[in-house]
C-alpha positions in Angstrom: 28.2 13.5 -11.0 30.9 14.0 -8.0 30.6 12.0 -4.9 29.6 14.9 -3.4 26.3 15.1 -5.4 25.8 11.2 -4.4 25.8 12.3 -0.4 23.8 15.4 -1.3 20.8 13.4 -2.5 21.2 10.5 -0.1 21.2 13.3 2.6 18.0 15.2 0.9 15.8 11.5 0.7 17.1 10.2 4.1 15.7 13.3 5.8 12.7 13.9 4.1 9.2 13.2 5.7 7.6 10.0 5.3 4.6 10.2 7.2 1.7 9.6 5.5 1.1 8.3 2.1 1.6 11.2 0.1 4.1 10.4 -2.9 4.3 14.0 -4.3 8.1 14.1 -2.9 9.2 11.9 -6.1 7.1 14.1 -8.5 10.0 14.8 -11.7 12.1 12.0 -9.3 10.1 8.6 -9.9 7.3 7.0 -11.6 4.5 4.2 -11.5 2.2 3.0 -14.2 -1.2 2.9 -12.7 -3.5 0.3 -12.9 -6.5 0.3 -15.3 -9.2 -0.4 -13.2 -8.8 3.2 -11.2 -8.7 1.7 -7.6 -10.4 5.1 -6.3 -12.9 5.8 -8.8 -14.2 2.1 -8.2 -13.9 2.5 -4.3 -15.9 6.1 -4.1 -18.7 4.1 -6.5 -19.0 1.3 -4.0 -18.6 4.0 -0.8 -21.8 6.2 -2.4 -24.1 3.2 -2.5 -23.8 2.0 0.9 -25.0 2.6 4.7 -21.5 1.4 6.6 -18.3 1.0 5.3 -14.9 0.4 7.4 -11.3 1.3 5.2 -7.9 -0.6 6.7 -4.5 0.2 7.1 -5.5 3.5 5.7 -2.4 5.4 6.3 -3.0 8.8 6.5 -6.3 8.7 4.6 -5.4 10.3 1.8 -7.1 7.6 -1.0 -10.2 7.5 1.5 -10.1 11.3 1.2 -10.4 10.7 -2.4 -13.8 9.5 -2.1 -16.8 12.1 -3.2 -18.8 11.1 -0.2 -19.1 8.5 2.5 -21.8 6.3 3.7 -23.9 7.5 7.2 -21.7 5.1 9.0 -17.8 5.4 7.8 -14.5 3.7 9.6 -11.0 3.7 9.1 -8.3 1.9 11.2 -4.5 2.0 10.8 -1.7 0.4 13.0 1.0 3.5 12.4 0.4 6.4 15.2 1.9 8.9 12.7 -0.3 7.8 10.0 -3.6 7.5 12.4 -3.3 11.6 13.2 -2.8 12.3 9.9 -5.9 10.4 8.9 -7.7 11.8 12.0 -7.4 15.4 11.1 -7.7 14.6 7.3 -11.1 12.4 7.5 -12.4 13.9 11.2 -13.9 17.0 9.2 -15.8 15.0 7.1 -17.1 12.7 9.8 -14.9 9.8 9.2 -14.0 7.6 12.9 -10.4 7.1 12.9 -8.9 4.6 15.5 -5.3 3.5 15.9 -5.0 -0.3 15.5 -2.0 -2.9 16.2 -1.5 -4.7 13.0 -2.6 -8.3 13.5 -4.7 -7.5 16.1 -8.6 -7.7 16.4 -10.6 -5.5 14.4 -12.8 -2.8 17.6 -15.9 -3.5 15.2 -19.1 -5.7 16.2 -19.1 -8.8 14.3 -21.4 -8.0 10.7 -20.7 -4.0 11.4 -20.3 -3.0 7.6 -21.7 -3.6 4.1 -18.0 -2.6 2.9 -14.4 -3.0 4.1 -12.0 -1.3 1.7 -8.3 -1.1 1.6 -5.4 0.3 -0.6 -2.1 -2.0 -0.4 -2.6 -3.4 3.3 0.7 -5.1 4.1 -0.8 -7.9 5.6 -4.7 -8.9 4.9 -6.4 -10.0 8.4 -9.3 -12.3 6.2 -11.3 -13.8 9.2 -11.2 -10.2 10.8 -12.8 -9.1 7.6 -14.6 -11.7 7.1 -16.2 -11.3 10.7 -17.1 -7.9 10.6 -18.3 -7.8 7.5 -22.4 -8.2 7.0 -24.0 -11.1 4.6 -23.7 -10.4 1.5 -21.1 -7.7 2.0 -18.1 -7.0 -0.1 -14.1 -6.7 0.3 -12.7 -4.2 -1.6 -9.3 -3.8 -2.4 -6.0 -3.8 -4.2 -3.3 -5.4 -3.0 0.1 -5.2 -3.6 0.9 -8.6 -6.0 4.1 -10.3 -6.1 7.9 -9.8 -7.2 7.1 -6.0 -6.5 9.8 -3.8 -7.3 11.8 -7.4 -7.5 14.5 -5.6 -9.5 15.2 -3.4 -7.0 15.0 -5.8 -3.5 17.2 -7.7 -5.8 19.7 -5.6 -6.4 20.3 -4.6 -3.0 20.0 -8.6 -1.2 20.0 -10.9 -4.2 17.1 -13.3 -5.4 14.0 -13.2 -3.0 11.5 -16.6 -4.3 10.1 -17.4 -0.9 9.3 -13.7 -0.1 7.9 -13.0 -3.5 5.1 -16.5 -3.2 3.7 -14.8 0.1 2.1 -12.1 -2.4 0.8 -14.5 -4.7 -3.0 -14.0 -5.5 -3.5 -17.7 -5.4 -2.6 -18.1 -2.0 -4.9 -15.3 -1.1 -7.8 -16.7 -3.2 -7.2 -19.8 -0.3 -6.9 -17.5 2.6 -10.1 -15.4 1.6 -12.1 -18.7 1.1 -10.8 -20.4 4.2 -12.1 -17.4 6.2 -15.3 -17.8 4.3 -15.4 -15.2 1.7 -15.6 -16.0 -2.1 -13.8 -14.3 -4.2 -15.5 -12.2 -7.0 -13.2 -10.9 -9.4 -9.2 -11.3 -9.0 -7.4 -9.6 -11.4 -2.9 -8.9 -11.7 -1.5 -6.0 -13.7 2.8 -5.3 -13.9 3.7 -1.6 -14.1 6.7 -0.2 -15.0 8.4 1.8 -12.4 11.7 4.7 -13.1 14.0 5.6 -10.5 15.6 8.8 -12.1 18.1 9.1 -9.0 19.1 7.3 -6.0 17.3 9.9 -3.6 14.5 8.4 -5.1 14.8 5.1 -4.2 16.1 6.2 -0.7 12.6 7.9 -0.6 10.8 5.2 -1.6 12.6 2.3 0.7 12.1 4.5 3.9 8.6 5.2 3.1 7.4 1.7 1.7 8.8 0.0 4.4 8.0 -3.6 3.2 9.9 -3.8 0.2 13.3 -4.2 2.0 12.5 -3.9 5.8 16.3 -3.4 7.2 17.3 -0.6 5.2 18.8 2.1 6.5 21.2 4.1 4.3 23.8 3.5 6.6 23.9 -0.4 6.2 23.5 -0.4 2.4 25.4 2.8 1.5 27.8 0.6 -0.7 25.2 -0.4 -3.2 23.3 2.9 -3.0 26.7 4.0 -4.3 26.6 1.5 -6.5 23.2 2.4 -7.7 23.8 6.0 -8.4 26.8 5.4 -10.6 24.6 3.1 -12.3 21.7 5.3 -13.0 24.3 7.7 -14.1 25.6 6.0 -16.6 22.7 3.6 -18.0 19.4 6.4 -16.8 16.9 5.8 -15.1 16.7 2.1 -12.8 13.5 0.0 -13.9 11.6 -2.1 -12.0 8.1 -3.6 -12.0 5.2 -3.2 -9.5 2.7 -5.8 -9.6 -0.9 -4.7 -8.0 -3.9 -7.3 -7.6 -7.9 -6.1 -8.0 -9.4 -8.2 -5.3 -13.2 -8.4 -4.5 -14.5 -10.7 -2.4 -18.0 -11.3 -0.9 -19.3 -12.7 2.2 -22.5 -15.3 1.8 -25.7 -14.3 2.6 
């Protein structure tokens, strides 16, 4: 393909919308094994059989939305403005409280406010929060986002990441849960194969998951996006892994 057809899709991806956490941009473009536990199916289970559940960093509510029904009391907080509307309109109709929270900050929840706290690849886990808001006997529901993901990719771009890669690792947040008091039910890591079928793709992807390289821009690493399309011209699609963690954790009675 001509150079042309490089700044074509670089100019497509870098000006697409990536509010929210809709993927259906890369449908035909990119793909991700799934995990075989089925995040949402177990989260709606837990969410039917409950009377107060709070989901965070929910984006813009779209796996929340997934649920088949909510508890009499039902929460979501997320740190993004953009996100939060799009949540609020999504999960408003169905009489889901939305509220825009700083990341890091305090949870706007009484302390032992909620049988359930859920969350779908939070970028940072705020465990005594959690911990504190959740009731005895209550349950932390999630699936994180494990380490070295996409490490194939962040490497390609800005070499070998180790000490990025151990903040992710599920033993280190076995000891954060249990130093905010939690115990840890059931911990469980799965690697998924993930395709890049053109660099628009994985412009797409690094805008929208901003944590995987958090400088990029195209215009700083237009060399190697170069690079990368040439490459995936000539070899097909770019693989890389995504590691995701089941995590359930339970506060003591």
């Amino acid at each position: 393909m001509s150079d042309r057809a490089f700044e074509e899709l670089v100019a497509e991806a870098d000006s697409a919308s990536v509010d929210g956490w809709d993927f259906s941009w890369l449908e035909g473009r990119a793909t991700e094994q799934r995990p075989s536990w089925g995040y949402q199916r177990l989260m709606s289970s837990r969410l039917a059989s409950v009377s107060a559940a709070l989901d965070i960093q929910t984006g813009g509510g779209e796996v929340l939305a997934g649920a088949e029904r909510f508890p009499p009391t039902m929460a979501a907080v997320e740190p993004w403005p953009p996100n939060a509307a799009l949540a609020t309109r999504l999960l408003h109709p169905r009489g889901v409280v939305v509220v825009s929270v700083p990341d890091e900050s305090v949870l706007p929840f009484a302390d032992d406010s909620f049988d359930l706290v859920t969350s779908r690849h939070p970028n940072s886990v705020p465990w005594s929060e959690i911990a504190r808001v959740l009731r005895p006997a209550g349950t932390y529901l999630a699936q994180h986002i494990g380490p070295a993901t996409a490490a194939e990719l962040v490497e390609f771009f800005i070499g070998p990441q180790p000490h990025a890669w151990a903040r992710r690792d599920p033993e280190h947040e076995r000891a954060h849960a249990e130093s905010a008091g939690l115990q840890i039910v059931n911990m469980r890591l799965e690697r998924l194969r993930q395709e890049f079928f053109d660099v628009g793709a994985v412009v797409y992807f690094l805008r929208k998951v901003i944590w995987t390289l958090p400088d990029f821009t195209v215009d700083r690493y237009r060399g190697r996006l170069r690079e990368l399309h040439e490459r995936i011209q000539t070899d097909g699609p770019f693989i890389a892994h995504a590691a995701r963690v089941l995590v359930e954790a339970r506060k003591p009675e």
